[in-house]
N, CA, C and O of each residue as an XYZ file, in Angstrom:
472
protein
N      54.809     61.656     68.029
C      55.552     61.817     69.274
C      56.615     62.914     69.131
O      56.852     63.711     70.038
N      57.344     62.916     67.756
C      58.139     64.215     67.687
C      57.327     65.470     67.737
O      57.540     66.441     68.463
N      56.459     65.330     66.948
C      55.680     66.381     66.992
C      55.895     67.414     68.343
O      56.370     68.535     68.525
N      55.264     66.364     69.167
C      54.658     66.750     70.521
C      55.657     66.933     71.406
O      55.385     67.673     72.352
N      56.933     66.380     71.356
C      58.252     66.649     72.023
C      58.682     67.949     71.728
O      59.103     68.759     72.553
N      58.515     68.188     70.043
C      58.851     69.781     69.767
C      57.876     70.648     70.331
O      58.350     71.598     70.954
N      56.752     70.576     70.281
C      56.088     71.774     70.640
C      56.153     72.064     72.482
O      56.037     73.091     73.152
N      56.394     70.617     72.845
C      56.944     70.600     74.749
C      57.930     71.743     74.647
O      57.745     72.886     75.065
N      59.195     71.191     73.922
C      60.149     72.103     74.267
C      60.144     73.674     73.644
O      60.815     74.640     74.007
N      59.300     73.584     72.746
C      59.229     75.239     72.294
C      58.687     76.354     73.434
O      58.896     77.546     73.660
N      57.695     75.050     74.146
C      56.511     75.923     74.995
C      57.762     76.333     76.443
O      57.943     77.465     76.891
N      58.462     75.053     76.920
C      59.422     75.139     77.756
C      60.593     76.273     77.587
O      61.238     76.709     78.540
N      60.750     76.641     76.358
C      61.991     77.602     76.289
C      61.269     78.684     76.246
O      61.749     79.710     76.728
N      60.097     78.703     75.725
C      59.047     80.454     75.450
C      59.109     80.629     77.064
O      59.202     81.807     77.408
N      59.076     79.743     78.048
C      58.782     80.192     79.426
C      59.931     80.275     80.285
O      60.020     80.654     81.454
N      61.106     79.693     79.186
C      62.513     79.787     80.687
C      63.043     81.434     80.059
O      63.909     82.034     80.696
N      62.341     82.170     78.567
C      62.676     83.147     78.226
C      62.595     84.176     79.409
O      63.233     85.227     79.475
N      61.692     83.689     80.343
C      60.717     84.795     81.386
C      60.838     84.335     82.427
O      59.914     84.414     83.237
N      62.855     83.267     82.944
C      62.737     83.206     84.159
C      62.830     84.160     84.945
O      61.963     84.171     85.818
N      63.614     85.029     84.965
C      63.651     86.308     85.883
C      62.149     87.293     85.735
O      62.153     88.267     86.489
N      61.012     87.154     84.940
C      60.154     88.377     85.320
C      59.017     87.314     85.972
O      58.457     87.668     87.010
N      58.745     86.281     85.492
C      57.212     85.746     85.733
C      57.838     84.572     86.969
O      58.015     84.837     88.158
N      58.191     82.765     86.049
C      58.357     81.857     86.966
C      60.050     81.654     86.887
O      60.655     81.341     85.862
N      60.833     81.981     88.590
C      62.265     81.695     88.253
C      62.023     79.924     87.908
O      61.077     79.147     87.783
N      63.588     79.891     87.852
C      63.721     78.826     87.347
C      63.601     77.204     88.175
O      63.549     76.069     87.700
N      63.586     77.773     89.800
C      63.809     76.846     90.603
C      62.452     76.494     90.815
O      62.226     75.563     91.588
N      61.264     77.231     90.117
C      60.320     77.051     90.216
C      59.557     76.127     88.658
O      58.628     75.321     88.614
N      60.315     76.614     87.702
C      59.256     76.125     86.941
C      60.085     74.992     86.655
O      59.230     74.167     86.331
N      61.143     74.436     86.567
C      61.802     73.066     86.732
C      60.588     72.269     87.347
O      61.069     71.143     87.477
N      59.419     72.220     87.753
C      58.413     71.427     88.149
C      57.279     71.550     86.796
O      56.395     70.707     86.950
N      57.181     71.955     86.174
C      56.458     72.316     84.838
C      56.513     71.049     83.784
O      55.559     70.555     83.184
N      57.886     70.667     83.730
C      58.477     69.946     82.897
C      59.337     68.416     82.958
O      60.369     68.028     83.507
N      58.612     67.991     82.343
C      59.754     65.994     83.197
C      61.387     66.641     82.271
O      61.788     67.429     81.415
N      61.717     65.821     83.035
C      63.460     66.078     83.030
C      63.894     66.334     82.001
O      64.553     67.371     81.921
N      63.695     65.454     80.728
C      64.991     65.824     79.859
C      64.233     67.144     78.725
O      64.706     67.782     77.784
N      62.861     67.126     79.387
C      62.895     68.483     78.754
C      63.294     69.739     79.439
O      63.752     70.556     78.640
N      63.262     70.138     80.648
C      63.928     70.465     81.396
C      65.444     70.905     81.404
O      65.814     72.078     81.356
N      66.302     69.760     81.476
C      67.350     69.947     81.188
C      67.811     70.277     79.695
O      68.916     70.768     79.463
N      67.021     70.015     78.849
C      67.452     70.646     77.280
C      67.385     72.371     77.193
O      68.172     73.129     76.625
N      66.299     72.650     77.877
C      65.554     74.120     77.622
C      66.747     74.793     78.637
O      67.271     75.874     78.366
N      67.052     74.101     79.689
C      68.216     74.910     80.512
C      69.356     74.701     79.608
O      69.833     75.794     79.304
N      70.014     73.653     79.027
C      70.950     73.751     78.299
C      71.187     74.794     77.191
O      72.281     75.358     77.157
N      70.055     75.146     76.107
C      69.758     75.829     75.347
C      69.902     77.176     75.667
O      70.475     77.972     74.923
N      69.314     77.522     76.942
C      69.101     78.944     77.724
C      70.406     79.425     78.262
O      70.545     80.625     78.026
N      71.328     78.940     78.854
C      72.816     78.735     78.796
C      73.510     79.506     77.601
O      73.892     80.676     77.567
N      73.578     78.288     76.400
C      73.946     78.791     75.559
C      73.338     80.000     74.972
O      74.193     80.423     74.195
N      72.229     80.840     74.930
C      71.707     81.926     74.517
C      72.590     82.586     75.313
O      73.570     83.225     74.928
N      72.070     82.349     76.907
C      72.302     83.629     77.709
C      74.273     83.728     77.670
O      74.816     84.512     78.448
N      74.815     83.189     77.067
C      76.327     82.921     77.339
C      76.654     83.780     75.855
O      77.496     84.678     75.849
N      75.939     83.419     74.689
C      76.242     84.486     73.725
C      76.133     85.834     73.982
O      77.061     86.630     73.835
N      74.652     86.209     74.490
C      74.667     87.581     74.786
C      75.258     88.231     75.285
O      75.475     89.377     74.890
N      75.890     87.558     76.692
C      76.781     87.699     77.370
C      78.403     88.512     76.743
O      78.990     89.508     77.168
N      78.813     87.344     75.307
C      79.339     87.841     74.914
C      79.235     88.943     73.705
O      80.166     89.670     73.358
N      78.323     88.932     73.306
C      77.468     90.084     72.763
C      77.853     91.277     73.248
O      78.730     92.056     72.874
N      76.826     91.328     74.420
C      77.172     93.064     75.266
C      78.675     93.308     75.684
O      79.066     94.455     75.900
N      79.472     92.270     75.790
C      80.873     93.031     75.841
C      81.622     93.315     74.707
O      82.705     93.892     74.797
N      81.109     92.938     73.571
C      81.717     93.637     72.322
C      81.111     95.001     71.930
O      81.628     95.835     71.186
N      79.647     95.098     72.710
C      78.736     96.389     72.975
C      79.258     97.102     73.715
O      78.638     98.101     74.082
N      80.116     96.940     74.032
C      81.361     97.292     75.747
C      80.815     97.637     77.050
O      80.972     98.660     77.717
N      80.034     96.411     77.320
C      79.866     96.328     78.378
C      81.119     95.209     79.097
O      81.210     94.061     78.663
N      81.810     95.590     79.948
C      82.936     95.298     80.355
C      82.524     94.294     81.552
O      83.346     93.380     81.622
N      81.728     94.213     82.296
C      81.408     93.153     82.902
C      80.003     92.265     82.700
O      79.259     91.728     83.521
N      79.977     92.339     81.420
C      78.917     91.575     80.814
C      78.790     90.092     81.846
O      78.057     89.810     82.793
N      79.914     89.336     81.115
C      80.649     88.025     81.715
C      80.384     87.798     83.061
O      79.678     86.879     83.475
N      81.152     88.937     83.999
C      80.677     88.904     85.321
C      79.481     88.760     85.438
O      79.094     87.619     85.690
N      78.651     89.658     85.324
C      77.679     90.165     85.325
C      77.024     88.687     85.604
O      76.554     88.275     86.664
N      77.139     87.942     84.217
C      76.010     86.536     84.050
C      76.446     85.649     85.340
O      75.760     85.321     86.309
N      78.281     85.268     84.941
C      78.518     84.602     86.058
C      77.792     84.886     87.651
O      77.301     84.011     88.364
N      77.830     85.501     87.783
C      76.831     86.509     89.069
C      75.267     85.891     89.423
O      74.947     85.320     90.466
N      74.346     86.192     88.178
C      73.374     85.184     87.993
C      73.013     83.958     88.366
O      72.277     83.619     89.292
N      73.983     82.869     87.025
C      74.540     81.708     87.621
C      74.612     81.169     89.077
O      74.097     80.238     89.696
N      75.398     82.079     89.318
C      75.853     81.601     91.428
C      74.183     81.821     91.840
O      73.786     80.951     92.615
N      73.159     82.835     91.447
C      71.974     82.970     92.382
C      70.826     82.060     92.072
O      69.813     81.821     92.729
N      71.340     81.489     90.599
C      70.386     80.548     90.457
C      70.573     79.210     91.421
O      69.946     78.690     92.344
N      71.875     78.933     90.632
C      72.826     77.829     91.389
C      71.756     77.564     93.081
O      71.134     76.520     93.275
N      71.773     78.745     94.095
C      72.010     79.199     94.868
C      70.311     78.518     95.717
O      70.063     77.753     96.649
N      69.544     79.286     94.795
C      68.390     79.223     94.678
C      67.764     77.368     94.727
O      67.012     76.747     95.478
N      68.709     76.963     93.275
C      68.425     75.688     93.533
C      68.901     74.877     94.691
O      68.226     73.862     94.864
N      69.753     75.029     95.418
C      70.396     74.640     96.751
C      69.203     74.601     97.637
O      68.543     73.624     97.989
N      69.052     75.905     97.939
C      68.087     76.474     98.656
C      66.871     74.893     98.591
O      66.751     73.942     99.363
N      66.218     75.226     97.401
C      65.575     74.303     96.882
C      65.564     72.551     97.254
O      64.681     71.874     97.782
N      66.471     72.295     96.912
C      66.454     71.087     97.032
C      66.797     70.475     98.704
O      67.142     69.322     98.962
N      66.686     71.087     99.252
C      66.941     71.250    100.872
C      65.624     70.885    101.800
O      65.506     70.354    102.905
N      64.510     71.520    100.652
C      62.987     71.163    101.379
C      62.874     69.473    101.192
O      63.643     68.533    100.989
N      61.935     69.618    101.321
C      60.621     68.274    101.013
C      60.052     68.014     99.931
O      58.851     68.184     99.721
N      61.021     67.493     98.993
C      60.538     67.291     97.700
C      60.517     65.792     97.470
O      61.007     64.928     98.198
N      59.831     65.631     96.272
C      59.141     64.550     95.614
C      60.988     63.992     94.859
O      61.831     64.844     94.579
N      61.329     61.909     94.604
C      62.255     61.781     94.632
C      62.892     61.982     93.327
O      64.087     61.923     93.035
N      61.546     62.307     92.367
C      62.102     62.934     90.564
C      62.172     64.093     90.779
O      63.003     64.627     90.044
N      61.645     64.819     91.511
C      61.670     66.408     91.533
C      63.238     66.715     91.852
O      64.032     67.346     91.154
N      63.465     66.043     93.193
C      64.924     66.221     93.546
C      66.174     65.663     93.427
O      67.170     65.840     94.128
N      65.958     64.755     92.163
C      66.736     63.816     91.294
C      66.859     65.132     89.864
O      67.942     65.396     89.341
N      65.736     65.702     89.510
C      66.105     66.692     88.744
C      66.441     67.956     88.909
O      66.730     68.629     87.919
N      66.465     68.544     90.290
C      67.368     69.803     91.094
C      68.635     69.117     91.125
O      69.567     69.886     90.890
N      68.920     68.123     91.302
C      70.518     67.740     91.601
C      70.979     67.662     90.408
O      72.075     68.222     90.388
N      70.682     67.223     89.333
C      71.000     67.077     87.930
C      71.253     68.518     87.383
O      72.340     68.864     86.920
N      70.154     69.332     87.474
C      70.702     70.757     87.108
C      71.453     71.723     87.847
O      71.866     72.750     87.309
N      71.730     71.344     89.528
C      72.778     71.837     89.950
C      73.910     71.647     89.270
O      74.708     72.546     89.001
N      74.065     70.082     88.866
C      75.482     69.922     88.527
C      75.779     70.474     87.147
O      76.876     70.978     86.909
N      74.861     70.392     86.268
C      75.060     71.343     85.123
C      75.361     72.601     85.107
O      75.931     73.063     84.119
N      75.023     73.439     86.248
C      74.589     74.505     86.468
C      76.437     74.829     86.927
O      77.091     75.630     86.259
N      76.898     74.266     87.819
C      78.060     74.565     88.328
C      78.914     73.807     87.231
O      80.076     74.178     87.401
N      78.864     73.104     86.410
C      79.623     73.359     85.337
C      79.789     74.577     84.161
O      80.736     75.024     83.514
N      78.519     74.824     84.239
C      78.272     75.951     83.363
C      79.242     77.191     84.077
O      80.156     77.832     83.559
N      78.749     77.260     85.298
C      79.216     78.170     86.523
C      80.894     78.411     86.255
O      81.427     79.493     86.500
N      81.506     77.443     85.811
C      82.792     76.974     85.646
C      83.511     77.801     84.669
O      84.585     78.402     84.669
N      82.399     77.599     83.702
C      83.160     78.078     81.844
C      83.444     79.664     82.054
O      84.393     80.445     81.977
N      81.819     79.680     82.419
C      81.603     81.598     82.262
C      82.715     82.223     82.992
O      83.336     83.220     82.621
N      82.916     81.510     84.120
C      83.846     82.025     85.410
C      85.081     81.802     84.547
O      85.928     82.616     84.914
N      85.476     81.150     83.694
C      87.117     80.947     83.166
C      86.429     82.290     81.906
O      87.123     83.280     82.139
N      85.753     82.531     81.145
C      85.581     83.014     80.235
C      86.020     84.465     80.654
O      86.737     85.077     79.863
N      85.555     85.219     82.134
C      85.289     85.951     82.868
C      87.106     86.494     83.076
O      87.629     87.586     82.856
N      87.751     85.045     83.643
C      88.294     85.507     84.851
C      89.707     85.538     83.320
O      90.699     86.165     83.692
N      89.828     85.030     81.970
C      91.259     84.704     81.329
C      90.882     85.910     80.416
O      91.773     86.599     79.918
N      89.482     86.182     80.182
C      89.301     87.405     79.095
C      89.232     86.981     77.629
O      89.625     87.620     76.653
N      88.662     85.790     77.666
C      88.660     84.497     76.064
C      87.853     85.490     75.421
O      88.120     85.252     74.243
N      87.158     86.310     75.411
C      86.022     86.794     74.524
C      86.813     88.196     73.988
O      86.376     88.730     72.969
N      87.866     88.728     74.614
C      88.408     89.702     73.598
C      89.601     89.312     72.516
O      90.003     90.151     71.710
């Protein structure tokens, strides 16, 4: 069963690598039952929040923004989303990663707005 939990979530993060070119995210959140789901978004967070601070030591100066920016369209997206006609786990797990999502939304935006990364 571990086995098979790891290779779920390996396959789940190889594909949230490619939310912006192939499936966004408000889409493939149906791919996956929840807490794998919410791990691979948690994980993806933390990547995309290093890089983040990455490219501004690369001096990119609105790196931070930049993601925070993202964030709000995913956020945004999932709103959008959960507004239709969905199934009551489907939209038990859009509401769950909204709220993660606008916590996350939270940090980057303080990270952004106090300048913690220089």
């Amino acid at each position: 069963m571990q086995v098979t939990l790891k290779d779920v979530l390996e396959t789940a993060k190889q594909t949230a690598d490619m939310w912006e070119f192939e499936k966004q995210r408000h889409i493939w959140l149906e791919d996956y039952c929840a807490q794998i789901a919410l791990l691979a978004t948690c994980v993806m967070w933390t990547e995309e929040t290093a890089r983040a601070f990455d490219e501004h030591e690369g001096g990119s100066e609105t790196a931070m923004k930049d993601y925070y920016l993202m964030i709000v369209l995913r956020i945004s997206k999932l709103i959008e989303r959960v507004r239709t006609d969905l199934g009551g786990d489907l939209r038990n797990k859009i509401i769950t990663v909204i709220t993660i999502d606008v916590h996350s939304r939270d940090v980057v935006d303080k990270f952004a707005a106090t300048k913690m990364y220089d």
